[in-house]
C-alpha positions in Angstrom: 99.3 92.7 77.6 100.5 92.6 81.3 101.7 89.7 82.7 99.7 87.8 85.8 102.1 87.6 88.9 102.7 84.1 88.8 103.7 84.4 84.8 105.9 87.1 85.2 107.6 85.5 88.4 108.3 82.6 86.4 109.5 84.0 83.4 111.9 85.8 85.3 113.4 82.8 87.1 114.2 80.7 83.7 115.7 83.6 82.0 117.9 84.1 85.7 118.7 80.7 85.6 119.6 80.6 82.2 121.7 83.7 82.5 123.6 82.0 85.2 124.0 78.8 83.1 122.0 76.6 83.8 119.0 74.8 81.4 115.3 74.7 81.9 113.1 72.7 79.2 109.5 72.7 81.9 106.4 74.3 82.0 104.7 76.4 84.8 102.2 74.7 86.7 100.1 76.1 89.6 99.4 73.6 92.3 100.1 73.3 96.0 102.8 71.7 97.2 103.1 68.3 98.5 103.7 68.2 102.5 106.8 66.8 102.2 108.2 69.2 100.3 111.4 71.2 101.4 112.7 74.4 100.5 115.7 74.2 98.1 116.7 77.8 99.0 116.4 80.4 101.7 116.3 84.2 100.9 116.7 86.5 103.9 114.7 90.0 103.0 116.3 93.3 104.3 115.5 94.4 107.7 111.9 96.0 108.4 113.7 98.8 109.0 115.2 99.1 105.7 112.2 98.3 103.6 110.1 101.2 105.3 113.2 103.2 104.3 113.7 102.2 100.9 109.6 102.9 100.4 109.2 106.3 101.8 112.8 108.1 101.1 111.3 107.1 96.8 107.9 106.2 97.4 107.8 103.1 96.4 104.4 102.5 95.7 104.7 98.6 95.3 106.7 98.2 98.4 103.8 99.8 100.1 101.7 97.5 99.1 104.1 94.4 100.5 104.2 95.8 103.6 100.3 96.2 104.0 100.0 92.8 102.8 103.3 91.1 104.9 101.3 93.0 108.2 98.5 91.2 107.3 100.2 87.8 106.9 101.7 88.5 110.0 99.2 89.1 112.0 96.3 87.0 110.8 98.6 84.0 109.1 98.7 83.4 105.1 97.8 83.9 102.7 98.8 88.0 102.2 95.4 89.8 101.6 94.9 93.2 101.4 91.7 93.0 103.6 93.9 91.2 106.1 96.3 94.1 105.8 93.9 96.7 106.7 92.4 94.9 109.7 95.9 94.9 111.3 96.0 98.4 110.8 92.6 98.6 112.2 93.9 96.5 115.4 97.0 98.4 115.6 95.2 102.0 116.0 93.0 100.9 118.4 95.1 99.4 120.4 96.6 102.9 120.4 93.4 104.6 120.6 93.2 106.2 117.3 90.2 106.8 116.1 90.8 106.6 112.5 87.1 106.6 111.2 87.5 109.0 107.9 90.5 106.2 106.8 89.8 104.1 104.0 92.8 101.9 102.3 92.3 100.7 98.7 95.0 98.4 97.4 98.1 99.6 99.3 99.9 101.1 97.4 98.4 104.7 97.7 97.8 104.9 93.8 93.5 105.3 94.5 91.1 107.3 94.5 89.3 105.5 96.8 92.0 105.6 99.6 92.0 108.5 101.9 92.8 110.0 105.4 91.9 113.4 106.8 94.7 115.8 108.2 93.8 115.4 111.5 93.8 111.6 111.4 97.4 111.3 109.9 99.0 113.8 112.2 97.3 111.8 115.1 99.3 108.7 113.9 102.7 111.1 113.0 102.2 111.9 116.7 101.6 108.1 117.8 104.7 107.6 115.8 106.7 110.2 117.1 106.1 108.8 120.6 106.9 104.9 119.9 109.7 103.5 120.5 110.5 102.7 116.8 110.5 106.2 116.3 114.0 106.9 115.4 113.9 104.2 112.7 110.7 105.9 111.3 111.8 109.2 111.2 114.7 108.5 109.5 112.7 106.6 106.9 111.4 109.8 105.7 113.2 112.0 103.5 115.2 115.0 104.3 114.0 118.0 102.8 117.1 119.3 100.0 119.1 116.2 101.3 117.9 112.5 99.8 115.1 111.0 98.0 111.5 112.6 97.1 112.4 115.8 98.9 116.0 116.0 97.7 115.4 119.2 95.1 113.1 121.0 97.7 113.3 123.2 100.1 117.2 123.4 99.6 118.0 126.9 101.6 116.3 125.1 104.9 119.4 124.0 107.6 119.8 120.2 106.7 117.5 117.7 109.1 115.3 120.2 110.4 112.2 118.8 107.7 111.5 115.4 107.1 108.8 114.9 105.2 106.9 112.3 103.1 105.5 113.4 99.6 102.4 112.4 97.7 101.0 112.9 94.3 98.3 112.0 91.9 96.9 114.0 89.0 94.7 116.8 91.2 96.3 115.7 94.9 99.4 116.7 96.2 100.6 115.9 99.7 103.4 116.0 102.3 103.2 115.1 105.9 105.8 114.3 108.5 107.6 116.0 111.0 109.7 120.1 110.9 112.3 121.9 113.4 111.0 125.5 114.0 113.1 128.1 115.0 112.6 127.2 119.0 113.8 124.0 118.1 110.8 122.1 118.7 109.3 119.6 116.5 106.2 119.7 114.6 103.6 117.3 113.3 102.7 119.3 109.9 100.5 117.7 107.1 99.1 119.2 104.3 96.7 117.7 101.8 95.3 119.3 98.5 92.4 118.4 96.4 91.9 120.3 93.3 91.7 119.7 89.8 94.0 122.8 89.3 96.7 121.1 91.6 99.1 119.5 88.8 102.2 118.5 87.8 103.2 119.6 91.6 102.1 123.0 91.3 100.6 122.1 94.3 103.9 121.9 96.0 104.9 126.0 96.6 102.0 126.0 99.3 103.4 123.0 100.8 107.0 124.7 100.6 105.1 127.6 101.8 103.4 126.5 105.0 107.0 124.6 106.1 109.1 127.7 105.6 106.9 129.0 107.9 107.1 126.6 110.6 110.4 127.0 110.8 110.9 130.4 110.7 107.8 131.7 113.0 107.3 128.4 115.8 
């Protein structure tokens, strides 16, 4: 049976504190906290930067789901909701005139079936991305194709940092989108989404491999 969030987060800090020597004979009990109480300890996260790193060089499916929900907190105060997630996304691609109509965001994490995005959608926010002035930390969140994390083992003969590209997979859709280095040396916004029961256990992935061997050898 799997644990609720707040069982498993406190089973994990008695047997930490135990670990570290200390004793704990309590219970767990969910209530909210009195106004005068004070935090007894202050945990700094990693940078922004390095979370949306860390969650698209592995896809990290449950940091993806964090960040949806700490946008949402941000934005629209706590608590974290996922609906409050998705409305900051919704602000933030208006506000940058993307129409993103054909988007629809489940939990987060990407592991749905309900969640979707056309190619045209996703390469208009790869472009928005491209632009913004964030974009080096973004583009170097994604991996480097026969270099470093989901990408690492493909696409090994192309020149090192000319494809950098996120991956994507469920049983029947396989994915990649991001950003490739032709031959001119100018960069493109590829994407390329499949949809077929056939597509599995990443066969999916020599069209992918395909269509950015081409970019860079023919743009």
């Amino acid at each position: 049976m799997l644990l609720s969030a707040t069982s498993y987060a406190f089973g994990s800090f008695v047997q930490l504190w135990r670990e570290a020597g200390g004793t704990f004979d309590g219970t767990l009990r969910v209530a909210a906290a009195p106004p005068t109480a004070v935090p007894y300890l202050d945990f700094d996260s990693v940078t922004l930067a390095e979370a949306v790193r860390l969650t698209n060089k592995y896809s990290n499916n449950l940091m993806a789901r964090h960040l949806l929900l700490t946008l949402g907190a941000e934005r629209f105060g706590a608590p974290a909701t996922v609906d409050k997630g998705v409305r900051a996304l919704s602000a933030w691609s208006q506000e940058r005139g993307l129409a993103l109509s054909d988007m629809e965001i489940d939990n987060g994490s990407g592991l749905s079936r309900t969640t979707r995005i056309s190619v045209l959608e996703l390469a208009a926010v790869l472009r928005t991305a491209y632009h913004s002035r964030y974009a080096p930390e973004f583009v170097a969140s994604l991996p480097l194709a026969g270099v470093d994390g989901t990408m690492r083992s493909r696409l090994q003969s192309s020149a090192p940092g000319t494809a950098r590209l996120k991956t994507g997979h469920l049983d029947g859709v396989s994915g990649i989108a991001g950003y490739v280095t032709g031959a001119s040396g100018k960069v493109y916004v590829v994407v390329s989404l499949i949809n077929d029961a056939r597509e599995g256990a990443g066969t999916g992935d020599g069209v992918h491999n395909a269509l950015v061997g081409w970019t860079q050898a023919a743009l």
